[in-house]
C-alpha positions in Angstrom: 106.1 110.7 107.4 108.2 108.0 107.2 110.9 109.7 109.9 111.2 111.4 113.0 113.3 113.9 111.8 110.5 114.7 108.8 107.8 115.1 111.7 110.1 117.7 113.5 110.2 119.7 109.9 106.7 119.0 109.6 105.6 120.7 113.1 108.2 123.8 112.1 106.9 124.2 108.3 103.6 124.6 110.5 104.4 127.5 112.9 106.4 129.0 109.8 103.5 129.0 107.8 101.2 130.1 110.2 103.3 133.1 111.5 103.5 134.2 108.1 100.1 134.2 107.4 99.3 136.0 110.7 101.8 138.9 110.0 103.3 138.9 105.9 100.1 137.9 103.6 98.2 140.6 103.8 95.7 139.7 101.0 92.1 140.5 101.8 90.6 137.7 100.6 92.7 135.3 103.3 90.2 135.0 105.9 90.3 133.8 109.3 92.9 130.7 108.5 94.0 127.8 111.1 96.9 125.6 110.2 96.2 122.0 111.6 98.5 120.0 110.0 101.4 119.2 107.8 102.5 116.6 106.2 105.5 115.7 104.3 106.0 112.4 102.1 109.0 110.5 102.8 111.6 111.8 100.7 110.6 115.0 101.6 110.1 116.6 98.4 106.4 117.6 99.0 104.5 119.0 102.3 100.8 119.2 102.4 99.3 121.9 104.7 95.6 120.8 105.9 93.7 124.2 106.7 90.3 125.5 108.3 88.9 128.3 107.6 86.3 130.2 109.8 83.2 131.3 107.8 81.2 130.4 105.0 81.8 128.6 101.6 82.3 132.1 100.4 85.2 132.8 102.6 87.1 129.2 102.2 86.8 129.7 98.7 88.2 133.1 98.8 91.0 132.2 101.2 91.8 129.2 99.2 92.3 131.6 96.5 94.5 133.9 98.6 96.7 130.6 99.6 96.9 129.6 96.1 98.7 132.9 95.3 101.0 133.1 98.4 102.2 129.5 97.6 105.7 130.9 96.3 106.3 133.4 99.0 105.5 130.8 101.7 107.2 128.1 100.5 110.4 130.7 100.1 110.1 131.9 103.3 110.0 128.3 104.4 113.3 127.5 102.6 114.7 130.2 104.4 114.3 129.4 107.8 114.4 125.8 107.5 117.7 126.1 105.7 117.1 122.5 103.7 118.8 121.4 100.5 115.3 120.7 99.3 112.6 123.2 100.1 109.0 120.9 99.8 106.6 122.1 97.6 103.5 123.3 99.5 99.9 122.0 98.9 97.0 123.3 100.7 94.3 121.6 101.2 91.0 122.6 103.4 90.8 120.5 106.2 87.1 118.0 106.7 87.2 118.0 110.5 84.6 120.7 110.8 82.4 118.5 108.4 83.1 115.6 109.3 82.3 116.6 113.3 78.8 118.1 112.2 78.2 114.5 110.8 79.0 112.9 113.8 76.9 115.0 115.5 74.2 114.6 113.2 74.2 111.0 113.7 74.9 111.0 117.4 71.5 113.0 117.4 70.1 110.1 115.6 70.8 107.7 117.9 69.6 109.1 120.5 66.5 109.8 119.0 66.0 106.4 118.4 66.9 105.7 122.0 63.9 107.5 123.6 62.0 106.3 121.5 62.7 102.5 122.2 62.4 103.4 125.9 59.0 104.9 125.4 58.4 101.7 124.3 59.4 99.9 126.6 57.8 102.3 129.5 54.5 99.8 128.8 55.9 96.7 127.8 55.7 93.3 129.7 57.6 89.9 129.1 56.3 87.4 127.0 57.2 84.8 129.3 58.1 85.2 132.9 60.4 87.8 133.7 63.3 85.5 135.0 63.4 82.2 132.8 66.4 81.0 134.4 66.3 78.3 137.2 67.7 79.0 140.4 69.2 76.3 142.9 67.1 75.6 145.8 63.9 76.4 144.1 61.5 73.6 143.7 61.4 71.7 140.4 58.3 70.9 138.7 60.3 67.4 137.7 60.5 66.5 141.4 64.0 66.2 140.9 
């Protein structure tokens, strides 16, 4: 979004199209839908809604589906309220956060994996040298300085 004003438009195409989807569609295949974000390109022309959808592949493909076909109605409804000389077309696109979060997680789990196991390592281990190499003033030298 290249201005405030297309941000403001953006966070009201949003509650738009998610009050219509709680009350208007009432396909069967639309699932248990989120709206998380939208956003428009600068001249305004084009609005992408990012989307989750609760449930399996099963159920995002059928809501995808259901989205698909209630692209028109939405994006009339949107023209409606909005009251804009140029309605945006409307894209839907399944949002990656709940993927991209179990990957985090995944590796998060990793690490610390690999954590306990470097401290069960190190539960045994002993310096190679002596514990504090560094000289310390007052200490004796072995140079007799």
């Amino acid at each position: 979004m290249s201005s405030p004003r297309y941000a403001k438009v953006a966070e009201q195409i949003k509650v738009i199209i998610a009050q219509m989807l709680e009350r208007r569609i009432k396909d069967p295949r639309l699932g248990f839908v989120t709206v998380t974000d939208v956003r428009i390109t600068g001249d305004g022309r084009e609005a992408t809604v990012f989307y989750t959808v609760l449930g399996d592949a099963t159920a995002r493909a059928e809501s995808a589906a259901a989205l698909a076909s209630a692209t028109g109605l939405l994006r009339s409804t949107v023209g409606k309220q909005l009251g804009l000389k140029f309605t945006p077309t409307l894209e839907f696109v399944l949002d990656a956060v709940e993927e991209d979060a179990a990957q985090i997680e995944d590796a998060l789990a990793r690490a610390r994996a690999l954590d306990a196991e470097v401290a069960a390592r190190a539960v045994g281990a002993s310096y190679a040298g002596d514990p504090d190499p560094y000289r310390k003033p007052g200490e004796d030298d072995a140079d007799g300085e």
